[in-house]
Each structure stands twice: as C-alpha cells, then as structure tokens.
KEDREN-665648 format. One record per residue (C-alpha): z, x, y; residue in three letters. Coordinates in steps of 0.25 Angstrom, whole numbers. Each point is the difference from the previous one (the first is absolute). Layout:
REM residues N
     c3     c1     c2  resn
      Z      X      Y   ala
...
END
This chain:
REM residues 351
     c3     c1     c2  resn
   -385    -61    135   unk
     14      7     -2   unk
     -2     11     -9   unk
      8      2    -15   unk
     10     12      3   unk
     -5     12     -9   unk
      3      0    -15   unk
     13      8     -5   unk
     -6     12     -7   unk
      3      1    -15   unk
      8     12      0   unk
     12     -7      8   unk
     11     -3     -7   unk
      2    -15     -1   unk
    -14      1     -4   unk
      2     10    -12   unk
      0     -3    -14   unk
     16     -1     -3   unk
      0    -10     12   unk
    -10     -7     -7   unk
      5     -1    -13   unk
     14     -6      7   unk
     -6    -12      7   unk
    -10     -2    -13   unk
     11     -1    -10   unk
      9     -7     10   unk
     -9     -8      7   unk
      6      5     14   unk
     -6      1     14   unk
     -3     11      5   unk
     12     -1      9   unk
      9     -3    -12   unk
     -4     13     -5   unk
      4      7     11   unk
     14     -7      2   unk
      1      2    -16   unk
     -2     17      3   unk
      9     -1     12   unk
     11     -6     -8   unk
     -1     10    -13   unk
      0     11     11   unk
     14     -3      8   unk
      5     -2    -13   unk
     -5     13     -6   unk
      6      6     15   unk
     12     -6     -2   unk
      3      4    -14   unk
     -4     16      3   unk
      4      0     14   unk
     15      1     -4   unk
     -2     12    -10   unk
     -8      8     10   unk
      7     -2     11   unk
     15      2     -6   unk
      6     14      6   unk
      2     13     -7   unk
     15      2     -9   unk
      8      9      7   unk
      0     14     -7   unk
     14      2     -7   unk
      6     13      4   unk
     11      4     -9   unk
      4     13      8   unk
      6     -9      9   unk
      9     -7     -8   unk
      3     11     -8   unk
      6      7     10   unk
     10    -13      5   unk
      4      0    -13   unk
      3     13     -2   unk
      8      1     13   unk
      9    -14     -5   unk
      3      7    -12   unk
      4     13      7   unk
      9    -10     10   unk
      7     -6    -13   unk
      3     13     -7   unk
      5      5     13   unk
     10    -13      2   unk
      4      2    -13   unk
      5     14      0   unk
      8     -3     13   unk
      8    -11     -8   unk
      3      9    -11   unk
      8      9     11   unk
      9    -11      2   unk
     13      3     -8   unk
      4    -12     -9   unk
     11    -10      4   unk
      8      2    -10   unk
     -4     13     -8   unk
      9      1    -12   unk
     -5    -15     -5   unk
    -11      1    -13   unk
     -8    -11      7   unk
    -11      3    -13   unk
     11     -4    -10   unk
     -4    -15      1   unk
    -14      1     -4   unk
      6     11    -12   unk
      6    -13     -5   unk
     16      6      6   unk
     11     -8      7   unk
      7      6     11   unk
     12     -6     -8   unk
      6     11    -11   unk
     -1     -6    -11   unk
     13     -6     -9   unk
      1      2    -14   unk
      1    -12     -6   unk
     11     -5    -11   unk
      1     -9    -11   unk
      1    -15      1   unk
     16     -4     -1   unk
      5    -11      5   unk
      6      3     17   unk
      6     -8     10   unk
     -8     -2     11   unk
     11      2     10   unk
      5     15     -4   unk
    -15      6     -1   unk
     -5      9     13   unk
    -13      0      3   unk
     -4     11     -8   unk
      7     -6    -14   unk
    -11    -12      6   unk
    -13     10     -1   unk
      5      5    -14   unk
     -1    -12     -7   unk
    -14      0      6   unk
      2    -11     14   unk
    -10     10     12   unk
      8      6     11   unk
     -1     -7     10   unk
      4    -14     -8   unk
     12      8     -5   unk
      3      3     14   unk
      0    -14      4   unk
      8     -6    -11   unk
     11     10      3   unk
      0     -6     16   unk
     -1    -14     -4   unk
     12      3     -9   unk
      8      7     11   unk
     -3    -13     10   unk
      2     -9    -11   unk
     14      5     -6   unk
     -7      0    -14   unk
    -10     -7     -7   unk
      5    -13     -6   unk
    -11     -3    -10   unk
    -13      8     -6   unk
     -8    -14      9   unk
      3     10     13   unk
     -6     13     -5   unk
    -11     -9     -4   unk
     -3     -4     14   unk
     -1     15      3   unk
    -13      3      7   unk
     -8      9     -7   unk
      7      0    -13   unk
    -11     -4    -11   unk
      2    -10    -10   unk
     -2      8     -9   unk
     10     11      3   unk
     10    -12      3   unk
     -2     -6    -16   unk
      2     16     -4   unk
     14      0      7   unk
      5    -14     -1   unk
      5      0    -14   unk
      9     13      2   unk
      5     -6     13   unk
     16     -3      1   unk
     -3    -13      9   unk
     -2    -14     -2   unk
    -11     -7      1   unk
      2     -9     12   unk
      9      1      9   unk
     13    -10      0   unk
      0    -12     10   unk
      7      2     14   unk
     15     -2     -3   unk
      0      3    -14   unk
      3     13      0   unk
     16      0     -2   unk
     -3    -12    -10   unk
    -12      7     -7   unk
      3     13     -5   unk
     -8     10     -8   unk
      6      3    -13   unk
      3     13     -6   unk
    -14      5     -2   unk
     -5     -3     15   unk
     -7    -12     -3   unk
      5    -16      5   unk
      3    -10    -10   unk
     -9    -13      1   unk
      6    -12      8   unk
      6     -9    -10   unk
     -8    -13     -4   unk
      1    -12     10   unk
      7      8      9   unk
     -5      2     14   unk
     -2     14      6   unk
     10      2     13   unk
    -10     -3     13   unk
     -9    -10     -9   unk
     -4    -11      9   unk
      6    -13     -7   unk
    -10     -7     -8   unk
     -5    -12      6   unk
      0    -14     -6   unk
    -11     -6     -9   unk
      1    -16      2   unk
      3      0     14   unk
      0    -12      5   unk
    -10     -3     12   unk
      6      0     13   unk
      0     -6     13   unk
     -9     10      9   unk
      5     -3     13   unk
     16      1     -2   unk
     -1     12    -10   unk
      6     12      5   unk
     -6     15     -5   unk
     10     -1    -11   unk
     -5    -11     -5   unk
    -17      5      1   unk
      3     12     -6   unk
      6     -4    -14   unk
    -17     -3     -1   unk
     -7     11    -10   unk
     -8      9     10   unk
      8     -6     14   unk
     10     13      4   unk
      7      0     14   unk
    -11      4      9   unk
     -8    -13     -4   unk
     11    -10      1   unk
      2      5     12   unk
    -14     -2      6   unk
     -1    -13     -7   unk
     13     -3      8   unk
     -5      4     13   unk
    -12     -7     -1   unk
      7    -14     -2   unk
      8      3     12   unk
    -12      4      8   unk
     -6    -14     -4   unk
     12     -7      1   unk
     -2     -5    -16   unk
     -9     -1    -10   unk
     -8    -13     -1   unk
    -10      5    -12   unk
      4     10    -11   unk
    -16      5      3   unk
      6      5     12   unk
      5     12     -7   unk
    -12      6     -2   unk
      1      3     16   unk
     11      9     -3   unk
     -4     14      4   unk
      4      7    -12   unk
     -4    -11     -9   unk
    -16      1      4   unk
     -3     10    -10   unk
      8     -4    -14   unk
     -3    -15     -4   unk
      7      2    -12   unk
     14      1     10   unk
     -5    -13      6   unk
      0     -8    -11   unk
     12      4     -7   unk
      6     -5     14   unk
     -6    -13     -1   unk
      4     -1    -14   unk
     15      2      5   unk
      1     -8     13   unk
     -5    -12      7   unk
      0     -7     13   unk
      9    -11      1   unk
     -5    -13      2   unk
      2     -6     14   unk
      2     15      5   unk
     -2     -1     17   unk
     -2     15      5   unk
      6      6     14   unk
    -10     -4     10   unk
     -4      7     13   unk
      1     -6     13   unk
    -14      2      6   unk
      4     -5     13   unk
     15      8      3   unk
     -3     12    -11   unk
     -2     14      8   unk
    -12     11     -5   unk
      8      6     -8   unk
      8    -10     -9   unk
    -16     -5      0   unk
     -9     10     -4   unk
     13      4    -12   unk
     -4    -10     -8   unk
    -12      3    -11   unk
     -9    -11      3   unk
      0      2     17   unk
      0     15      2   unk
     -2      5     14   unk
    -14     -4      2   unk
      3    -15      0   unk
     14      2      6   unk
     -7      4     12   unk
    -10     -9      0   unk
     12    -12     -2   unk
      9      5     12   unk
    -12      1     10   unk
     -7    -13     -3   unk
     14     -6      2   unk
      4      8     11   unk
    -15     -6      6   unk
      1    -13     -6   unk
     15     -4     -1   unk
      7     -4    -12   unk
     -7     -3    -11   unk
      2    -16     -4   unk
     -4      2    -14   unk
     -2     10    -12   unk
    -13     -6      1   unk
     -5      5     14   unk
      1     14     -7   unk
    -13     -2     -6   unk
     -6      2     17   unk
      3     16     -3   unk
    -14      5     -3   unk
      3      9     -7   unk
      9     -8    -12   unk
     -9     -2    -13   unk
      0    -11     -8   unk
      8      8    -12   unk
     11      6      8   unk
      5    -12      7   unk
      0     -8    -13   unk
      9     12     -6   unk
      9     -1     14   unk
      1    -15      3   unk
     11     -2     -9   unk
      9     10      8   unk
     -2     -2     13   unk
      5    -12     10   unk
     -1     -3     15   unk
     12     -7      7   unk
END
C-alpha cells in the first residue's frame, strides 16, 4: 500500500492565510493561486526594476566650463583690438554720418518755384527745385545724349524721379506735353511761349498710319496680296506676310478655317474672324498639288501638312516599293493618322 506523501505544514506559504483568502474569494486552485502571485510579481519587477536599476546623472562641474568660456572671450577681445590697428581705407570719410541722418552730398539751397526750361537747367538748378542727386545727375546725361528734352512725357520716364515730385515740376515746365510725331518737327513748331499748337481738326499728324476702310468689301483669300489683308482692323505687315507664306506653303487655301493654322494667328481669334469676315475661298478653287512620286525631301517636308517625318517616310517606301500608283497607297505609311491625311489628300498627287 503506497503511502500518502506527508502534509504541507501550515506555515508555508501557499498554505497561509492570504493565499487562502485568494483561492476562497476567487475560487481558484491552488495552482492558480500560484500563477496569479507569479504574474502580480514580474509585473511589480518590471514596473520597479527600471527605477532601480537607471544609472546616477553626471555631476555638473561649472569650473570647467567656466574656464572655456572665459578663455573665448579673451580670444574675441584679443582679435578685436588687432582690427582696430588696421588704418581705415579711406580715413577722411565720415562713415557715421549716414546713421546721424547726413548725405555725403552738400546740401543745395533750394529756390522758389518759377517756371524753367528743362534744357538750360544743370544738375544742381535740378536738386534746387527739389529732384535727389543722383536723379538730377541723370537727367542732365539723358539730356546731353539726347540733344534736349522734347516733351515733359521724357523726364517722366526718368528712373527714380517720383510722381509726386514730377506733378511739383510739371506745371512750371517750358515743354509740351508730348512729344510731336516723327517728321513733324519743321511743320509743327512751338509757338512763342515754348508750347506746340494742337493739330488742326480732321487733319492727320505727319507719320500717322492712313486710316483703314470701314465697309471693306470681302475678298478673295488666295489672290490677295499683303496690301490688300492689311487694310483689315488689327492685320499690319507682319501678319499679312505670314498669312501669305502660309498660302504658298500650302499651295492655296481650300477652307477659310485654315487660318487658324497660321502661326501668328493661334493666339488672337478676334484677328481670325475679322479675316473670315473680309475674305473667302472661291468656289471651284484647285490648290498646287505635290508630286509624291518625283517631289525630292526637301520640296516634301516644306509643305505644312507633310513635314519631315512623313517626307522621309514617303521617299523610303518609294524608294523600297517603287512609285506609288495612287494617293491612296499612302494610307500603307504606319505612321499616317486618320486626321492628317484627310487634311493632305487634297494637295497631293502621284503620276
């Protein structure tokens, strides 16, 4: 008969009356009991352990740094007396009047406002009537390059001249306002005071551009020359010579649409309209067509709707395939889209 192993005695711990109370109240095992006080102990390790176990702060010795500090500032006191035995670059200039509020300009008395002309004033008779120094300095230059001042609209323009010193001034001043046109000086005199008398009414200044008509009647597009485009409002020289050039490239306009490919008619649509207003295609019109099958690279790639790409792409597959047989057998390029050749099959031929 195995015998019973011998009774804990009462004074062990799992025995004691805490433990007792825990598995009573909980109704745990005794080995629960014992997990439950394993568990609240690494948790009580874990929470202390960190504070016991953190290493002593350093002690702060300020003799230390004390003593680096004091050395940096004996190097800085040092380095300053050496720049101080440094003789100045320029020793007889008052380099503290700026911040007394001075000018290293003397100052000029100033006069009461009368009326001048511009033209005999020296840059001094300027800062009397209250223009800064160095504006009065340029106006005097601009006036030597310029052989005078022709209206009060150029010492208006002058850089740094205020506004509001230039409205002081201008009512004394022995100019015009404005300037007289280019080639209307021998016409256009001033009169006895300095001033120019207005133009008479319904007479043109000299160098005016001629007024351009109001019914204009519209206009074939492809036989008008740039004469003939520029009497359009808004249409000067250099646009009726692009919308020229773009016809020959093309070899003629099929669509009044077509304008809006002009290069310097992209960005105003107001410009493009007034030319659709004035002109038309005439009906039955047959443009300049391109020989795809005898036409070299460059009188290929020249016009708008080819370009070089597709010019080089047209005299290898002809050079690999012989003469094309129709304008259709273009289509074999891979490159072609739908889009460009509808806009190039009207200007191009094979023979």
């Amino acid at each position: 008969m195995a015998s019973s192993p011998p009774p804990r005695p009462r004074g062990s711990w799992d025995n004691s009356a805490p433990m007792r109370w825990v598995r009573r109240y909980f109704g745990y095992s005794r080995g629960e009991a014992k997990g439950l006080v394993l568990v609240l102990a690494i948790m009580a390790a874990a929470a202390v352990g960190p504070v016991l176990l953190r290493p002593a702060l350093p002690v702060y010795l300020p003799a230390q740094d004390q003593a680096t500090l004091d050395k940096l500032v004996a190097d800085l006191k040092e380095h300053r007396t050496a720049e101080q035995g440094f003789a100045p670059r320029y020793p007889n200039r008052d380099y503290g009047r700026f911040a007394r509020g001075g000018s290293r300009f003397p100052k000029v008395p100033q006069v009461r406002l009368a009326p001048f002309d511009p033209n005999a004033l020296t840059a001094e008779g300027w800062e009397a009537r209250g223009v800064p120094h160095f504006v009065a300095a340029r106006l005097v230059k601009y006036r030597e390059a310029a052989s005078g001042f022709k209206a009060k609209a150029q010492i208006k323009k002058m850089y740094g001249l205020e506004d509001s010193v230039y409205q002081r001034l201008a009512p004394f001043m022995q100019l015009p306002d404005e300037a007289p046109r280019r080639g209307d000086y021998a016409a256009h005199k001033p009169g006895p005071d300095g001033k120019f008398p207005p133009f008479a009414s319904g007479d043109a200044a000299p160098g005016k551009f001629p007024r351009k008509p109001r019914n204009l009647q519209p206009f074939d597009l492809n036989t008008a020359d740039t004469t003939q485009l520029m009497q359009i409002r808004g249409i000067g020289a250099g646009r009726a010579k692009w919308v020229v050039r773009y016809r020959n490239q093309l070899g003629g306009y099929l669509r009044e649409e077509q304008l809006d490919e002009v290069f310097v008619l992209r960005d105003a649509p107001d410009l493009r309209d007034s030319l659709k207003k004035y002109t038309f295609v005439a009906p039955g019109f047959a443009p300049q067509l391109v020989n795809v099958n005898t036409a070299s690279f460059d009188e290929l790639y020249l016009h708008p709707y080819i370009r070089k790409g597709l010019a080089r792409l047209i005299v290898a597959y002809r050079s690999q395939h012989g003469p094309f047989k129709t304008v259709e057998e273009l289509k074999k390029i891979p490159v072609l889209k739908a889009e460009d050749w509808e806009k190039m099959r009207p200007y191009v031929r094979c023979e």
